[in-house]
PAFI-171206 format. One record per residue (C-alpha): residue number from 1; residue in three letters; x, y, z. Coordinates in Angstrom, 3 decimals, padded with zeros to 6 digits, always signed. Each point is the difference from the previous one (the first is absolute). Last residue first. Layout:
k NUM&r Ala&px X&py Y&pz Z
...
***
This chain:
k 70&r Unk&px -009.715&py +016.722&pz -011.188
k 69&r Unk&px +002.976&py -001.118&pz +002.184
k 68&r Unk&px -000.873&py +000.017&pz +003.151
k 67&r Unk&px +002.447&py -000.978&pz +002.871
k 66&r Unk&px -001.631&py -001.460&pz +002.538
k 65&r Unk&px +002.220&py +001.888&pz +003.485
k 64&r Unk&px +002.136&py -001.973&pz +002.788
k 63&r Unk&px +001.698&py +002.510&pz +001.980
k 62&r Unk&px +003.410&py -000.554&pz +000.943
k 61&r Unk&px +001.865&py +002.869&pz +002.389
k 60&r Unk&px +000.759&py -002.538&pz +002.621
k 59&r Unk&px +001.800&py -002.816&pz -002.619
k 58&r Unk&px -000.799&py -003.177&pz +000.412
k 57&r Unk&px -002.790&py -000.220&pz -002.835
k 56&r Unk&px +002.874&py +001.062&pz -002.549
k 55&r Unk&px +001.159&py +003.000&pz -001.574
k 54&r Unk&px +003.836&py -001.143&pz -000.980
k 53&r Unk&px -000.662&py -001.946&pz -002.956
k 52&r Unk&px -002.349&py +002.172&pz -001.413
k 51&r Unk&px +002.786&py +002.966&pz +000.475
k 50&r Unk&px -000.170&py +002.326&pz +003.174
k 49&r Unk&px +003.610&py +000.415&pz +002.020
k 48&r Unk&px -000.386&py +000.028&pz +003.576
k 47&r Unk&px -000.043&py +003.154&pz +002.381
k 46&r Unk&px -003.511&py -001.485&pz +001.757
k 45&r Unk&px -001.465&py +002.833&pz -001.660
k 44&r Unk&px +000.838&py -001.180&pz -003.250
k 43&r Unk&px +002.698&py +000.815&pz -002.219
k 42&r Unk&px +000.009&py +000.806&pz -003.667
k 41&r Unk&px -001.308&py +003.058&pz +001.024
k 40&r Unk&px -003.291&py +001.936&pz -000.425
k 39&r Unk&px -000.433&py -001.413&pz +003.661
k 38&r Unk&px -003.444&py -001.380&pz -000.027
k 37&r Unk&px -000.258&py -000.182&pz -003.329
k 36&r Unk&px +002.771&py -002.393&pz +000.072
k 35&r Unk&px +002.394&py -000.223&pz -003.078
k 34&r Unk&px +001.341&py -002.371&pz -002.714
k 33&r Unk&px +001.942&py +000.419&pz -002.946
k 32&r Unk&px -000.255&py -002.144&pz -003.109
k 31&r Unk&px +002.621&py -001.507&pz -001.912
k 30&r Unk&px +001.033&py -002.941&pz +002.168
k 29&r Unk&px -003.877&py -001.043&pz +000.025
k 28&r Unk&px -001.499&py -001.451&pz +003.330
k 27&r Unk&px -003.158&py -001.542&pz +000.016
k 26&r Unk&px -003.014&py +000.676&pz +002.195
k 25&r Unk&px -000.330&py +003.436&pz -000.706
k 24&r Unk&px -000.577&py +000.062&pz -004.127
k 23&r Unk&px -000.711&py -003.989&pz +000.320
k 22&r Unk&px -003.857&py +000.740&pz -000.186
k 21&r Unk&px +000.294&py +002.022&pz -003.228
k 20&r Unk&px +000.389&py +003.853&pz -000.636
k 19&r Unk&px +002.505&py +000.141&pz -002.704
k 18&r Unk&px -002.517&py +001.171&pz -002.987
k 17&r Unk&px -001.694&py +002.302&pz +002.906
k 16&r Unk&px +003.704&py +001.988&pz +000.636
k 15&r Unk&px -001.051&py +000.915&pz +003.799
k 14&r Unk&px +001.517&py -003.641&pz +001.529
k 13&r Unk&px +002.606&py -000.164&pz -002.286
k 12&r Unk&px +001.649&py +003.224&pz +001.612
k 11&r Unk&px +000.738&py -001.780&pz +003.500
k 10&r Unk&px -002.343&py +000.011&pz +002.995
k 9&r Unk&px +000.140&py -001.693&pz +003.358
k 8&r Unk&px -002.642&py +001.648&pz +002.786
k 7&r Unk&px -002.797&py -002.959&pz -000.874
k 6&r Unk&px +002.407&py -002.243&pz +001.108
k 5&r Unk&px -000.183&py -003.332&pz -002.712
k 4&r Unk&px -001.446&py -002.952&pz +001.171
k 3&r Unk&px +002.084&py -003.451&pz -000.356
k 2&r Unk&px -000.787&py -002.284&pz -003.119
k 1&r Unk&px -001.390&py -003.519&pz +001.415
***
């Protein structure tokens, strides 16, 4: 079973509709850059870097969100 993505983690992708799929936050890409919405960094506020391998259930700042894609 896929793990959730954050609903703070955001990367380019996600606002380019063409890109936009389910895997946009939940898989990493070497090419894209990530950052928390919470922050505007590419740190969270637990002072950890955010990528979709990184933002994980375990995490204190995690917060499970449906992605929609339509």
């Amino acid at each position: 079973m896929p793990q959730p993505a954050c609903q703070y983690l955001r990367t380019k992708a996600f606002y380019i509709p063409a890109l936009r799929s389910e895997t946009t936050l939940m898989e990493a890409s070497p090419s894209a850059h990530y950052w928390c919405l919470r922050t505007m960094s590419v740190v969270g506020p637990d002072d950890t870097p955010v990528n979709p391998d990184e933002c994980k259930t375990d995490r204190t700042c995690f917060e499970t969100v449906e992605i929609l894609l339509s």
